[in-house]
C-alpha positions in Angstrom: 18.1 -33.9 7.8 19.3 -31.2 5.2 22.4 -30.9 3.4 24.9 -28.2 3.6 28.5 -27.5 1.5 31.1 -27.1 4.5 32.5 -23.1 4.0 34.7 -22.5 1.0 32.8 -25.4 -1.1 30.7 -24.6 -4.3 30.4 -22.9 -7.5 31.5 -19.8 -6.5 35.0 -21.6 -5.1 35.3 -22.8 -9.1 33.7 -26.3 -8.5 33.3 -28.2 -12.3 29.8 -29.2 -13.2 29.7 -33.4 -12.8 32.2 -32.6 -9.8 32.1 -35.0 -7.4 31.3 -34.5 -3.5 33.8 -36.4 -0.4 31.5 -36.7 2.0 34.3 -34.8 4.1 32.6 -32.0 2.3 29.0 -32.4 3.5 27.8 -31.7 6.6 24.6 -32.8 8.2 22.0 -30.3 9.5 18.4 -31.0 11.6 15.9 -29.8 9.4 14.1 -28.0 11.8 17.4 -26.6 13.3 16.3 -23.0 12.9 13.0 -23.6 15.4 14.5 -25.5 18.4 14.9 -23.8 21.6 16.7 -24.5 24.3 14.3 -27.0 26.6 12.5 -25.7 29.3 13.6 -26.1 32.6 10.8 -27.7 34.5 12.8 -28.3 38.2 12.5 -24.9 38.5 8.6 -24.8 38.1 6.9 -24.1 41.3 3.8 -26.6 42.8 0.1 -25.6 42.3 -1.4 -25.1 45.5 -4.4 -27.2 46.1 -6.9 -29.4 48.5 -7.9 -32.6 48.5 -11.3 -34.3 50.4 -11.3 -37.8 52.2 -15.2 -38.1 51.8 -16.1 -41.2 54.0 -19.8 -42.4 54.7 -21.1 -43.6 57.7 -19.9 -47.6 56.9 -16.4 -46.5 56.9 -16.2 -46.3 52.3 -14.4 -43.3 50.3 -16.2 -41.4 47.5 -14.3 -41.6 44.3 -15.3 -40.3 41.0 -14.4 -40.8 37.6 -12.9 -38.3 35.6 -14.8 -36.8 32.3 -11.3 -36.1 31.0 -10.0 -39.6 31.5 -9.3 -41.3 28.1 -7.2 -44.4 28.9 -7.0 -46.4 31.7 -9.8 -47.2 34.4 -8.7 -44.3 37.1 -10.9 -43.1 40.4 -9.9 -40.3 42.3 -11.4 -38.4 45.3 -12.4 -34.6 45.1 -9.0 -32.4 44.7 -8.3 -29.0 43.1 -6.8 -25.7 43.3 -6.8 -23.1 45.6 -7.5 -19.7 44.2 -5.2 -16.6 45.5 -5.7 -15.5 48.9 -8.4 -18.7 49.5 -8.3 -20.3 52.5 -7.8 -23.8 52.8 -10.8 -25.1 54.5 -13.0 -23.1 52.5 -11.3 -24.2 49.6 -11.7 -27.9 50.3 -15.4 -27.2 50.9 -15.7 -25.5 47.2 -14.0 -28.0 45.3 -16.3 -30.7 47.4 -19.2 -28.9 46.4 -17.9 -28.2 42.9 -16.8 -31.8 42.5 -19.7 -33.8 44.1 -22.7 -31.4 44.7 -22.4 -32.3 48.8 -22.4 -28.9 50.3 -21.4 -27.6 53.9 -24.1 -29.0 55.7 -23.5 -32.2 54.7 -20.5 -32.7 55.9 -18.3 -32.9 59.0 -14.6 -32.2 58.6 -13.1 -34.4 61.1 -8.8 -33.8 60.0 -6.5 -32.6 57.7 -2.9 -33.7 56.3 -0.1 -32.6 58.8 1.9 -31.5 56.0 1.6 -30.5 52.6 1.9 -33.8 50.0 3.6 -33.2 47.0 3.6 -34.9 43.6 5.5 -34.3 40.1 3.6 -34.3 37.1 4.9 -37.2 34.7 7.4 -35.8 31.5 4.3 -36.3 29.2 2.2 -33.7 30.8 4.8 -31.0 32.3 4.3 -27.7 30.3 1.0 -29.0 29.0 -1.2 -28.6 32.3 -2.4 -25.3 34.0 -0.6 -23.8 31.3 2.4 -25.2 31.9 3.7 -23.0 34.8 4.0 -25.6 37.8 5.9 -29.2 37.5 3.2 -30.8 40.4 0.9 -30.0 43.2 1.0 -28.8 46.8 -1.8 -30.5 48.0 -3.6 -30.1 51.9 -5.8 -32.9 52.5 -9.5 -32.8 54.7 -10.9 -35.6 55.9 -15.0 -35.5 56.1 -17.3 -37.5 57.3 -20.8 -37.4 54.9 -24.2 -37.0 56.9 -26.4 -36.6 53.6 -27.7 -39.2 51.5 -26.9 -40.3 48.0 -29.3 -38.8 46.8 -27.2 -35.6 47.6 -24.5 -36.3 45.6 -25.0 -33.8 42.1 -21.8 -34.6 39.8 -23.5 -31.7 37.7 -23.8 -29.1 40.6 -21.0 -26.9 39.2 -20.3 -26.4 35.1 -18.3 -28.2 33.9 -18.7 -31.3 35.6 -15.4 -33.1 36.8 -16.7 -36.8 36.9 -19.3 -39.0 34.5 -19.4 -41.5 37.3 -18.8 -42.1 41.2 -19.1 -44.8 43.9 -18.0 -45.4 47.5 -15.1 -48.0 48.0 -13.4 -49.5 50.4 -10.2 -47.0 51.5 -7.9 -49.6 51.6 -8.4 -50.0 47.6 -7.7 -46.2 46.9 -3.9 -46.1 45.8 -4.9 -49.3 43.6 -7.7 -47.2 41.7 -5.6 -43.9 41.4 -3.4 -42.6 37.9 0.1 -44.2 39.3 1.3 -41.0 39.3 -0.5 -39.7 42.7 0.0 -43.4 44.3 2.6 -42.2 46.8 0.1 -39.0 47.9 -2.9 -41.8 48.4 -1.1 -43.9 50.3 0.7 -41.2 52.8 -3.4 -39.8 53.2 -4.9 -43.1 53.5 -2.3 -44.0 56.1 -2.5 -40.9 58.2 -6.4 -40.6 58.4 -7.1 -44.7 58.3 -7.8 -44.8 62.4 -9.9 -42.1 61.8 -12.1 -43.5 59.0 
């Protein structure tokens, strides 16, 4: 906090050195009161469009991976990301796949997709800070596919940079529990709309 004489106070008013100050004569003022700006506000944001992949093997378990970027907490997530201008949605869910896990086209099957769009808010923390802070969440269309390739297949380094150190297949019914909390709400609405399909 700085100090400041309230208007009409000082020695050009006549004040005598040793003078004493009231402090009905002082008013307080944030140091840093010249930089602050009015706060953004983020409601008014739009979502980031984007597509998410259910990528199930053949004994019924979900590919998650593990995020490069991740530095607290022990958080999986399947393959999700943006979709550019004018993309469409399918194709879209095929390039992140392929981006995200190395599994191309042929080794898949896309057996579904999401009804409607799911959308999430992005915690206070991390509004204005992500995708350069112009969206407060995602849009996101989720694909269900069914994997026909083998392990083997799967190239977390098939697209620079890499999006996850680390990946496994897990049982679906675990997914919300391995998810930032966050995107809970969207794992459990996919889970539940493409578990008889799983």
């Amino acid at each position: 906090m700085a100090l400041a004489l309230r208007p009409g106070l000082g020695h050009s008013t006549g004040m005598r050195s040793g003078h004493r100050l009231r402090l009905s004569e002082i008013t307080l003022l944030p140091t840093n009161m010249e930089s602050r700006s009015p706060m953004k506000d983020f409601a008014s944001l739009p979502y980031r469009p984007c597509v998410g992949v259910m990528l199930v093997n053949s004994d019924g378990k979900v590919f998650v991976g593990k995020r490069i970027d991740t530095k607290e907490g022990d958080w999986w997530q399947m393959p999700q990301g943006g979709v550019d201008d004018g993309e469409d949605l399918k194709a879209a869910a095929l390039r992140e796949l392929w981006e995200e896990t190395g599994a191309t086209e042929a080794h898949v099957t896309i057996l579904s997709h999401t009804k409607e769009e799911l959308l999430y808010d992005l915690p206070e923390e991390l509004i204005g800070k992500l995708w350069k802070g112009k969206y407060r969440g995602q849009r996101q269309t989720w694909y269900l596919a069914r994997f026909e390739g083998k392990d083997g297949d799967i190239d977390l380094e098939a697209h620079k940079p890499a999006e996850f150190c680390d990946w496994k297949w897990v049982d679906p019914e675990l997914l919300p529990d391995l998810i930032v909390p966050f995107k809970k709400r969207v794992y459990r609405t996919v889970l539940e709309e493409f578990r008889a399909l799983i």
